[in-house]
C-alpha positions in Angstrom: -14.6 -116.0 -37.4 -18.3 -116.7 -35.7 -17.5 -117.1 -32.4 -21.2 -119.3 -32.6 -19.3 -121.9 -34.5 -16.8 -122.4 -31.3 -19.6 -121.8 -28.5 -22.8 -122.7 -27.0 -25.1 -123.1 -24.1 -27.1 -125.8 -22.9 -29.4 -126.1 -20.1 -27.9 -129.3 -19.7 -24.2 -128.7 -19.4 -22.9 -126.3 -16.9 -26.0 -124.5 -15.7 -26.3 -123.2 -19.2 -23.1 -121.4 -19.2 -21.3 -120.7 -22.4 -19.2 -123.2 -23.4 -16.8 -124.4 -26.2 -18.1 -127.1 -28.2 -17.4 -130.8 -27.5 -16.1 -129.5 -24.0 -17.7 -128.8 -20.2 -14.7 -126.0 -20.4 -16.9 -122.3 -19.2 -16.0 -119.4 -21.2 -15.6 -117.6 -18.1 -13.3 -120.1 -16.7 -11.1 -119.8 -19.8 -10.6 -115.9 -20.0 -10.5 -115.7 -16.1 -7.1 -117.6 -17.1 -6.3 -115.6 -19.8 -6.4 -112.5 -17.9 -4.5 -114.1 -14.9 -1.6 -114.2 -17.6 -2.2 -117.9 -18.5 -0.1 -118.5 -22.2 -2.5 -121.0 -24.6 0.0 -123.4 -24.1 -1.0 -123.7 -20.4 -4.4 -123.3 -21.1 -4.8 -126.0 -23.6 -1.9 -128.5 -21.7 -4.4 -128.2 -17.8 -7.8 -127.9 -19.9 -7.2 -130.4 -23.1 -9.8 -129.6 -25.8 -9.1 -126.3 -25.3 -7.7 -124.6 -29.3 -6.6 -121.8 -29.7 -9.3 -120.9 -31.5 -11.7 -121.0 -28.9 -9.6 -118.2 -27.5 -10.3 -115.9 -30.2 -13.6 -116.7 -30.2 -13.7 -116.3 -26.1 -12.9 -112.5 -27.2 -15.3 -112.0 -29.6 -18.0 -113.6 -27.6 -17.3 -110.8 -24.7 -17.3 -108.3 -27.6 -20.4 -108.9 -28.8 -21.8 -109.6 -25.0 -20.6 -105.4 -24.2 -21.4 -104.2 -27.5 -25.3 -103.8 -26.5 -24.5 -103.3 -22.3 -25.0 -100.3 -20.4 -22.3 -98.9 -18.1 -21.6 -98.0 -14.4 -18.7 -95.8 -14.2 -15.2 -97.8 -14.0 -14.4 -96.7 -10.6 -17.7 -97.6 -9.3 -17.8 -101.2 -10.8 -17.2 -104.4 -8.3 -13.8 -106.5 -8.8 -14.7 -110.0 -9.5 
């Protein structure tokens, strides 16, 4: 899967945040939920629009996003 196929920015929409196609749904806002221990089922029942899909491709985005970041160490990053 291309996670490009299931998300974009626009100026436009959002701020220019990442979102999933056809939706104003953040990427951030959706794997905020996931790790808050949200099931898809809840996901895509409060956020309609949402596939799973999109979830998978959520991941991959923030894959690709850390794959070229540099790092503080763990204990010395903030908590969101």
């Amino acid at each position: 899967m291309d996670w490009r196929d299931h998300i974009h920015s626009d100026p436009g929409i959002m701020g220019g945040k990442p979102v999933f196609r056809g939706t104003r749904y953040t990427v951030e806002r959706v794997l905020k939920l996931v790790g808050a221990g949200w099931s898809y089922d809840q996901i895509a029942e409060e956020y309609p629009g949402v596939l799973s899909e999109h979830l998978r491709a959520a991941a991959l985005f923030a894959a690709d996003l850390m794959h070229d970041e540099s790092y503080v160490a763990i204990g010395r990053a903030r908590a969101a």
